[in-house]
C-alpha positions as CSV (number, residue, x, y, z in Angstrom):
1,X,-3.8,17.3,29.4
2,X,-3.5,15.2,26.6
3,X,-6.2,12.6,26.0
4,X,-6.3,9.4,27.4
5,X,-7.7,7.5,23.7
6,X,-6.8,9.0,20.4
7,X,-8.9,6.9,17.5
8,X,-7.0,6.9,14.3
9,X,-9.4,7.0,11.5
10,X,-8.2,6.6,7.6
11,X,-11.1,7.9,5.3
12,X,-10.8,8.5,1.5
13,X,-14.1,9.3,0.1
14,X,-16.0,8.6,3.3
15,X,-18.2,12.1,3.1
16,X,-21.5,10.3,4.8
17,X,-19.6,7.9,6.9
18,X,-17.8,10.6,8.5
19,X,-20.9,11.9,10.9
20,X,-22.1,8.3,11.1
21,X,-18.6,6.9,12.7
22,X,-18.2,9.4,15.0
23,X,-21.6,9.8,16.3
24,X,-21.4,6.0,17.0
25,X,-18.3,6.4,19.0
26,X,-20.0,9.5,20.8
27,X,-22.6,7.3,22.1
28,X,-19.9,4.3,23.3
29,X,-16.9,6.4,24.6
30,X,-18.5,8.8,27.1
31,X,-17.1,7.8,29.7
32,X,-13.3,7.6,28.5
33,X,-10.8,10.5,27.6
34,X,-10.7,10.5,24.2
35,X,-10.2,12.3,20.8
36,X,-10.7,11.2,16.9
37,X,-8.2,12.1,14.0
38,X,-9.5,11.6,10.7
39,X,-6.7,11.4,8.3
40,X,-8.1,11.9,4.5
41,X,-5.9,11.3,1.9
42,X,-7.1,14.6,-0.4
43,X,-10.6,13.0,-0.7
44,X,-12.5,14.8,-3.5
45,X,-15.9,13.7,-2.7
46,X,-16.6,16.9,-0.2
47,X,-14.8,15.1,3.0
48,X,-12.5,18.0,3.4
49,X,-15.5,20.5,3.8
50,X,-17.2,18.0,6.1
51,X,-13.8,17.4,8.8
52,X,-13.6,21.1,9.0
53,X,-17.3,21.5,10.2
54,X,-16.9,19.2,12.7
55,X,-13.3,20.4,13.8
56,X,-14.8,23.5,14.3
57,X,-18.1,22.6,16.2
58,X,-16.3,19.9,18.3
59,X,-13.1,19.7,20.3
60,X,-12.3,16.4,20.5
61,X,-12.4,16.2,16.6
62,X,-9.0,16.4,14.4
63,X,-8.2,16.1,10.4
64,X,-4.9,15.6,9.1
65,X,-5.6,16.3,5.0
66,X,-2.9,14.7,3.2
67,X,-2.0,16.1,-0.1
68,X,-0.2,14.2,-2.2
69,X,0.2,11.2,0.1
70,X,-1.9,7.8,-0.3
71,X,-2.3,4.3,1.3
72,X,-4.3,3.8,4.9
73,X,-0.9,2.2,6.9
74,X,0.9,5.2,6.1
75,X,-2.7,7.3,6.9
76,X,-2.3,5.4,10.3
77,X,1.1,6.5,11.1
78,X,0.6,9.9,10.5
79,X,-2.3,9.9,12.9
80,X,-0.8,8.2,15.9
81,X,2.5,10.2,15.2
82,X,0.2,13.6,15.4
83,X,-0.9,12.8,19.0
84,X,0.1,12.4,22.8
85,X,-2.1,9.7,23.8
86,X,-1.3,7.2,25.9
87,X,-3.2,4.5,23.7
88,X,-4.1,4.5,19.7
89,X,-7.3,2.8,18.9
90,X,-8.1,2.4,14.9
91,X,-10.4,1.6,13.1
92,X,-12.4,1.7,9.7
93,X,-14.9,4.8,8.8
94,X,-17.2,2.8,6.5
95,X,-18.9,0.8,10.4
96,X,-17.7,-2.6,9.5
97,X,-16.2,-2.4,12.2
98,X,-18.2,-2.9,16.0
99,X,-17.5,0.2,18.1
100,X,-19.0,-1.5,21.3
101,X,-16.5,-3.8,21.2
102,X,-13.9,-0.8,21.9
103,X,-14.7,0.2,25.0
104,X,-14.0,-3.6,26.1
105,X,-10.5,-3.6,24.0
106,X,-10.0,-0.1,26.1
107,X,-10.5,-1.5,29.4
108,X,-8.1,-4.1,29.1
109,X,-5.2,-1.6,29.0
110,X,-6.6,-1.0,32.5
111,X,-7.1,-4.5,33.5
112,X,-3.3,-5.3,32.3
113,X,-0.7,-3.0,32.6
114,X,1.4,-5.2,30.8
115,X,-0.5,-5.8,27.9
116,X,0.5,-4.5,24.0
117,X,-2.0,-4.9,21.8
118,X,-6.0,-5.3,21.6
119,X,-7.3,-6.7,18.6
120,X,-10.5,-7.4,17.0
121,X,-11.3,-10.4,15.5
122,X,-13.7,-12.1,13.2
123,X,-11.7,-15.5,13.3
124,X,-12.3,-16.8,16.8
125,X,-15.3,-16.9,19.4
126,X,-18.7,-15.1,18.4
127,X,-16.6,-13.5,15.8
128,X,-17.5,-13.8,11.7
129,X,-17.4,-11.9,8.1
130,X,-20.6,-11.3,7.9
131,X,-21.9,-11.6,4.3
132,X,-18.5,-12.2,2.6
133,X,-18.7,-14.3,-0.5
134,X,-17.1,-18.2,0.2
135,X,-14.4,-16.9,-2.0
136,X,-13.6,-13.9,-0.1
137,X,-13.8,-15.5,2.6
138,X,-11.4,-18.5,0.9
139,X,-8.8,-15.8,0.3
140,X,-8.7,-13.9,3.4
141,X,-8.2,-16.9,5.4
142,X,-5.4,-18.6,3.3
143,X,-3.3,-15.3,3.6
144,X,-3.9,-15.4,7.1
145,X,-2.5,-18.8,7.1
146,X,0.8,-16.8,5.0
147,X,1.0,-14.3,7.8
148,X,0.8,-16.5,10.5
149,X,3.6,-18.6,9.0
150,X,6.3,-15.0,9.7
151,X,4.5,-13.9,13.1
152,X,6.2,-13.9,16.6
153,X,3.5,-13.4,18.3
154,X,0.0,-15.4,17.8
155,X,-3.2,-14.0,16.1
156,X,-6.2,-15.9,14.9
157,X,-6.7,-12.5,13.0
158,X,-3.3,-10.8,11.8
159,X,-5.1,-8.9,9.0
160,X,-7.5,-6.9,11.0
161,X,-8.1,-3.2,11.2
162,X,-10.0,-3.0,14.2
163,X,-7.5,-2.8,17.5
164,X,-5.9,-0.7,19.8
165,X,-2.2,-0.5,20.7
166,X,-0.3,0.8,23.7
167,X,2.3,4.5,22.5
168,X,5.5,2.2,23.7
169,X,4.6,-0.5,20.8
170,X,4.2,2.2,18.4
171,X,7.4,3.7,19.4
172,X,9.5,0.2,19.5
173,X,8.1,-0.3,16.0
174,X,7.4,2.9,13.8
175,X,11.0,3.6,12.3
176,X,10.6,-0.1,11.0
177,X,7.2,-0.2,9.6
178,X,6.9,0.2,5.9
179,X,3.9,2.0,5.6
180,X,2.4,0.5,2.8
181,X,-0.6,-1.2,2.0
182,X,-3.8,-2.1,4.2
183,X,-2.7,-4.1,6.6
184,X,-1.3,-1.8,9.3
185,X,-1.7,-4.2,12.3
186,X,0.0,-7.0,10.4
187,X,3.1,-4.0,9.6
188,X,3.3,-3.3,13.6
189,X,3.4,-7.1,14.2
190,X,6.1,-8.0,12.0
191,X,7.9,-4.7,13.0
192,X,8.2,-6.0,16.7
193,X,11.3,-7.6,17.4
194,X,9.9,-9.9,20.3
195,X,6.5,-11.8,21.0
196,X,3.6,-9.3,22.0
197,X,1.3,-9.1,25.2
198,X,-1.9,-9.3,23.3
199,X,-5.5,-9.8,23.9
200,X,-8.1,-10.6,21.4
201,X,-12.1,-9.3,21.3
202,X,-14.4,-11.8,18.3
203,X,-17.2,-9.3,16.3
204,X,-19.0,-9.8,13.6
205,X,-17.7,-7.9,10.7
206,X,-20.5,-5.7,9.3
207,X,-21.8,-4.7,5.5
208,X,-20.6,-0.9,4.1
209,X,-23.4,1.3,3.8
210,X,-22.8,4.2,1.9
211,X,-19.4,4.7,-0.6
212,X,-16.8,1.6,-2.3
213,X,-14.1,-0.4,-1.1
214,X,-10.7,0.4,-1.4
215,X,-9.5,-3.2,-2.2
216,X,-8.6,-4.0,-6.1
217,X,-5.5,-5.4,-7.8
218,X,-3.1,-3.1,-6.5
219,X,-3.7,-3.5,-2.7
220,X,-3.1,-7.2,-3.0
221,X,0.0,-6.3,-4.5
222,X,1.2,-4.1,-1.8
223,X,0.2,-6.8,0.4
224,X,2.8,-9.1,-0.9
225,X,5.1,-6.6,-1.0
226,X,4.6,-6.2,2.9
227,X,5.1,-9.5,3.0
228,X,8.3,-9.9,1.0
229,X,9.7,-6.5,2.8
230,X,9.4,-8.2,6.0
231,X,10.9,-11.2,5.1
232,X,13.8,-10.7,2.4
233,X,14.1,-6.5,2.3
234,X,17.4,-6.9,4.8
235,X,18.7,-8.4,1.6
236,X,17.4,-7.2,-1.2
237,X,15.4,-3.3,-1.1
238,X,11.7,-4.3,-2.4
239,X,11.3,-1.5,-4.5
240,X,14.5,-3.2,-6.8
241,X,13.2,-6.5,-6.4
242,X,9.7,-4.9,-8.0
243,X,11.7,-2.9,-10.9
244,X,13.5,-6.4,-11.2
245,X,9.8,-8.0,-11.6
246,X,8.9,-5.6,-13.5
247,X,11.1,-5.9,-16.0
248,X,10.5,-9.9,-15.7
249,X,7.2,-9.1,-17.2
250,X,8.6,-6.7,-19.7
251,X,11.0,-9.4,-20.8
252,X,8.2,-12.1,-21.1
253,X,5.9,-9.6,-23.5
254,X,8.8,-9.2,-25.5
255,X,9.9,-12.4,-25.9
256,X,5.8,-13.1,-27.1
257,X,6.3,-10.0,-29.6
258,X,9.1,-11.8,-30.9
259,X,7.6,-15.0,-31.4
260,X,4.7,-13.5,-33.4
261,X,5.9,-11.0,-35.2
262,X,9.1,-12.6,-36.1
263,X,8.5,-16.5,-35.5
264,X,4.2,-16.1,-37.4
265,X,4.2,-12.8,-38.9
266,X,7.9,-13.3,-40.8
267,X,8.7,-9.8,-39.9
268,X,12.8,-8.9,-40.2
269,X,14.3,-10.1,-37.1
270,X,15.6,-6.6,-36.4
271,X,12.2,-4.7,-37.3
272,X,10.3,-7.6,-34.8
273,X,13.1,-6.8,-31.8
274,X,12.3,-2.9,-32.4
275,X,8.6,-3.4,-32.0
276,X,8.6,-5.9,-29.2
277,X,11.6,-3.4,-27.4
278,X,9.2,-0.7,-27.3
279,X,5.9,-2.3,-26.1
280,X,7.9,-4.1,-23.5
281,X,9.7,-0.6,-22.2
282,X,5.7,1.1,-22.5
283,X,4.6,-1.8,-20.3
284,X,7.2,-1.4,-17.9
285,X,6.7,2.0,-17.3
286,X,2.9,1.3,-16.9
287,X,3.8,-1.4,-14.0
288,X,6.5,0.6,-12.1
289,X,4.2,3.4,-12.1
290,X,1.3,1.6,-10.9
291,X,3.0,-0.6,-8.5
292,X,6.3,0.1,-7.8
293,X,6.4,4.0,-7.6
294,X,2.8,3.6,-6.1
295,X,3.6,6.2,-4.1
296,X,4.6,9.1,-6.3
297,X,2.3,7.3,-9.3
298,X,2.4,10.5,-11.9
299,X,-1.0,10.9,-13.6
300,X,-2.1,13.2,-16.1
301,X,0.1,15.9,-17.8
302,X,3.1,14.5,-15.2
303,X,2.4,10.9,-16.5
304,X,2.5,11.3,-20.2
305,X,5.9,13.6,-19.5
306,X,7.1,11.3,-17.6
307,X,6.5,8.5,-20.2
308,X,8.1,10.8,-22.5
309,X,11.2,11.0,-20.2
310,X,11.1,7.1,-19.4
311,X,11.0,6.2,-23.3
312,X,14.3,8.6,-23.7
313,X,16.2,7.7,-21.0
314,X,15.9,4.5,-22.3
315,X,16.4,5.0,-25.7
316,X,20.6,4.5,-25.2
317,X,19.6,0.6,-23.4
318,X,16.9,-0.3,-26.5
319,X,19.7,0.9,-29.2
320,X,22.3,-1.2,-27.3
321,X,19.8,-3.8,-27.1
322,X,18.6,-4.2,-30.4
323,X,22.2,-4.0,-31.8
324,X,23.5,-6.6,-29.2
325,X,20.5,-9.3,-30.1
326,X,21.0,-8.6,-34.3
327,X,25.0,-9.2,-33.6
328,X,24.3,-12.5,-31.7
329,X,21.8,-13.7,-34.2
330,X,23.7,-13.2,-37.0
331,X,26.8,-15.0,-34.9
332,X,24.2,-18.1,-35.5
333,X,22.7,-17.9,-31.7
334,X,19.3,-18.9,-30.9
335,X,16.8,-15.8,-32.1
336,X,15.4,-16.1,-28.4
337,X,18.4,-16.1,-26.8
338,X,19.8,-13.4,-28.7
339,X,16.8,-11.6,-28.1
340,X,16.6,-12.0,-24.6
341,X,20.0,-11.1,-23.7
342,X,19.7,-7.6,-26.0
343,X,16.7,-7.1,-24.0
344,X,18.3,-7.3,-20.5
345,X,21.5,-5.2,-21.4
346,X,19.5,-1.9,-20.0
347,X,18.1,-3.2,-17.2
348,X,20.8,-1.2,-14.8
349,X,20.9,1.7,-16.6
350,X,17.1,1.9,-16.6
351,X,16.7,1.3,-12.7
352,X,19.4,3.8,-12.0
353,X,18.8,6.5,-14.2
354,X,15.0,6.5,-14.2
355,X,14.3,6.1,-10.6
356,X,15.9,9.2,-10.0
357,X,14.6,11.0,-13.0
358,X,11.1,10.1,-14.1
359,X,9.9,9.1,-10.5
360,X,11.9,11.9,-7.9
361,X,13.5,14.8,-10.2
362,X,10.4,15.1,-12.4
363,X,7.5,15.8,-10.1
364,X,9.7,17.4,-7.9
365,X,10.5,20.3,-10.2
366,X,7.0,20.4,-11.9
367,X,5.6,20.5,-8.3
368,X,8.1,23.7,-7.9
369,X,7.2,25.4,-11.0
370,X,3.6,25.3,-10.3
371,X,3.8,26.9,-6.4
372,X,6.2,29.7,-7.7
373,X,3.2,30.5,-10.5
């Protein structure tokens, strides 16, 4: 018989959280139906070796160890689409989050047969952030504000990773969920096509113990793109619309090349647009890797190959370019005009050409080489 509860757990480098969470939901689920997945995302702290332990002591205890994979919504998925249960719960590994509060969001899918979604929150009620900065807590609140702006159905806490959710939502919602990010709640929310049953439980939001968080630069970034995939990517596909920002960014550097070496510095005009072309395609690959290929982000020997690969590809759009801009300035056009249109002449070519090289073709055939050695 399959388990009543399955509790979705993402852990990267969570090795002495690992025992901690689950004895704490040992001691609060006792006397429900349930199993734990841990999905690890390759940790390389020693939280491989630790999962298997307990997989093999204890039955209710599962690992999914993704190799080559990244990002705690997509963890999430995986999890849930691993088991039978009749109801997900998920939750952090690091105990920010209150596990007596589960049993409570549990019981309601008792108490209303109807209902969708339990979540926790640490906006309303008894609920807080415990000992988040006044900034922090500034910034988590006004893009609560954003979210709640897009949502069909109300919560005072959209961006929370502490709730449980019926297998029928996760079906009705799954092949639209992007899968990116943090924010999987706030992905399964704007995935639904109609207002949710939903119930919400306040708790106070505790302070890690042992390891680091996960949030820096990037994960506000794939927030926003959440955000912008759930709102415009019918229109436009996100990943283009980052390449295009991209590229934005790349344009703008240039453009500050050109003013300094060519405007101040008195460096030949085409000399200057050579320079500033290069730095601004090095600085573009550097973004898309980082945040628009997040995903398959090449490090290493695959990163500086693919660098290599990136630069060439682009070698034909930069040679167009800088021939394009030196033709319009010696026509008399404006030197940032010129500039800027020489610049943007490869912008196609590059999106087309080096998605499906530097990004797809090029890890996948290293990755082949090095299982057939």
């Amino acid at each position: 018989m399959p388990p009543c509860v399955t509790v979705i757990i993402p852990t990267f480098r969570e090795r002495e959280n690992i025992p901690l969470v689950l004895g704490r939901l040992d001691a609060v689920l006792g006397d429900f139906d349930w199993e734990v997945v841990f999905v690890d995302d390759d940790s390389d702290d020693g939280s491989a070796a630790v999962l298997l332990g307990l997989c093999r002591e204890l039955p209710h205890v599962r690992a999914i160890r993704r190799i080559g994979r990244r990002g705690l919504a997509a963890a999430c998925i995986e999890g849930m689409a691993s088991s039978s249960a009749a109801l997900f719960a998920v939750m952090d590994a690091d105990l920010q989050h209150d596990e007596t509060v589960l049993p409570k969001m549990i019981e309601a899918f008792r108490r209303e047969p109807g209902l969708d979604l339990a979540v926790g929150t640490r906006y309303s009620g008894c609920g807080g952030m415990g000992n988040w900065s006044k900034g922090r807590q500034l910034v988590s609140r006004v893009a609560t504000q954003m979210e709640k702006l897009l949502l069909r159905t109300p919560l005072s806490d959209p961006m929370s990773g502490f709730f449980v959710l019926r297998r029928e939502l996760f079906e009705e919602t799954v092949h639209s969920m992007t899968g990116k990010g943090f924010k999987i709640l706030l992905d399964i929310v704007l995935s639904s096509r109609r207002e949710l049953r939903t119930e919400e439980f306040p708790y106070e939001f505790r302070t890690r113990c042992h390891g680091e968080s996960k949030l820096d630069v990037v994960v506000g970034l794939e927030y926003l793109y959440l955000l912008v995939d759930k709102t415009l990517g019918r229109l436009v596909p996100v990943r283009f619309a980052l390449y295009v920002l991209a590229g934005l960014s790349g344009l703008l550097l240039h453009l500050l090349l050109m003013g300094v070496l060519f405007r101040a510095g008195g460096l030949p005009f085409v000399n200057a647009q050579i320079a500033a072309t290069l730095v601004a395609m090095i600085s573009n690959f550097l973004i898309n890797n980082a945040v628009t290929f997040r995903a398959q982000r090449l490090k290493g020997f695959t990163f500086a190959l693919g660098l290599t690969a990136y630069m060439a590809i682009c070698a034909l759009g930069a040679i167009v370019n800088v021939q394009s801009a030196d033709y319009l300035y010696d026509k008399g056009i404006p030197w940032w005009f010129a500039s800027a249109t020489g610049a943007m002449i490869g912008a196609v070519w590059n999106y087309a050409v080096s998605t499906q090289i530097v990004w797809t073709w090029l890890p996948s055939m290293l990755s082949s080489r090095s299982k057939i050695k």
